[in-house]
C-alpha positions in Angstrom: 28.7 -151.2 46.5 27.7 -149.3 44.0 27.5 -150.6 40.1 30.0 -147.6 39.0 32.3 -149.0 41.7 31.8 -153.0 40.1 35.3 -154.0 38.6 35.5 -157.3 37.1 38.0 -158.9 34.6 37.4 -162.5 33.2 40.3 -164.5 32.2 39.9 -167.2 30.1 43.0 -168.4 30.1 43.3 -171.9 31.5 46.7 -171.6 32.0 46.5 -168.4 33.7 43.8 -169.4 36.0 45.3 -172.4 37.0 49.0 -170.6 37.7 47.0 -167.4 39.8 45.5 -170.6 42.2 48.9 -172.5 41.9 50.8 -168.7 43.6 47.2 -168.0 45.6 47.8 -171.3 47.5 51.8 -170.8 47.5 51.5 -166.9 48.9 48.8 -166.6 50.6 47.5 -163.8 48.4 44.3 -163.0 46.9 44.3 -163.9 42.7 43.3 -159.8 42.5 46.3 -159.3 44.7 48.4 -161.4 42.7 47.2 -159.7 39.2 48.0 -156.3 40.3 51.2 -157.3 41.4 52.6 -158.8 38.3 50.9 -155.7 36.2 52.3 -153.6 38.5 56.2 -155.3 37.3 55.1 -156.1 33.6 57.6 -153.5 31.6 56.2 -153.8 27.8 59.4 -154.4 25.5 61.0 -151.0 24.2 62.2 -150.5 20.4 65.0 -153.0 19.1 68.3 -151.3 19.7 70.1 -152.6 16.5 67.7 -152.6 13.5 70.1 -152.6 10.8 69.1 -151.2 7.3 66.0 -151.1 8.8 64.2 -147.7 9.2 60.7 -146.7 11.5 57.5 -145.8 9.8 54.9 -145.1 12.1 55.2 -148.2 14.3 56.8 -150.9 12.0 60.7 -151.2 10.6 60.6 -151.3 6.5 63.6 -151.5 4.5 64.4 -148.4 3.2 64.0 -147.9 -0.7 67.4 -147.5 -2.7 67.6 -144.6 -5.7 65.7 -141.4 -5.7 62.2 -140.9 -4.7 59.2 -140.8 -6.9 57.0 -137.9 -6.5 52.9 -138.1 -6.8 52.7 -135.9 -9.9 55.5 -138.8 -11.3 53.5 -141.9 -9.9 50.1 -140.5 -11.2 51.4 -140.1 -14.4 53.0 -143.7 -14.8 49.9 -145.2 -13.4 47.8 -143.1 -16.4 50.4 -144.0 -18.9 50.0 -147.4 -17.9 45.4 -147.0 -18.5 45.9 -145.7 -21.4 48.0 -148.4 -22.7 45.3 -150.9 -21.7 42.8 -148.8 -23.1 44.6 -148.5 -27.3 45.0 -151.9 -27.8 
C-alpha cells in the first residue's frame, strides 16, 4: 500500500477505546467498521428552535440592544471626547 493510501486515526480516549473493544467483541465487527458506522449515524445538533429575545450574529445568540443604534462617526467621537477629557485635567 502505498503511503498516500495510509489512513490512520489515534484515539486517545480511554473510554472510547475501551467501548470500540467492548461492541468489537459483542458484534463481531472490526473497531474501523464500528467507527464508520457511528459517524456514518452521528447528526451534529441543528440551531435551537426557540431562542427567545435572543438574536444570531455570525454563529453565537446575543441579546439584542434596546434604543437606537450608534453610528461610527457617533462612537468615534464619544471615545475622543472622552481622551480629551483625560488629557485637560
Amino acid at each position: 500500500m502505498s503511503r498516500a493510501k495510509a489512513t490512520q486515526l489515534n484515539v486517545r480516549s480511554a473510554f472510547a477505546r475501551a467501548r470500540t473493544r467492548e461492541l468489537s467483541r459483542l458484534t463481531g465487527m472490526t473497531a474501523t467498521e464500528i467507527v464508520e458506522d457511528a459517524l456514518r449515524g452521528y447528526v451534529p445538533p441543528g440551531a435551537p428552535a426557540q431562542t427567545g429575545r435572543l438574536v444570531r450574529r455570525g454563529r453565537i445568540l446575543v441579546i439584542p440592544a434596546g434604543g437606537s443604534s450608534v453610528s461610527l462617526d457617533e462612537a468615534n467621537a464619544a471615545l475622543d471626547r472622552v481622551r480629551e477629557r483625560d488629557l485637560d485635567r
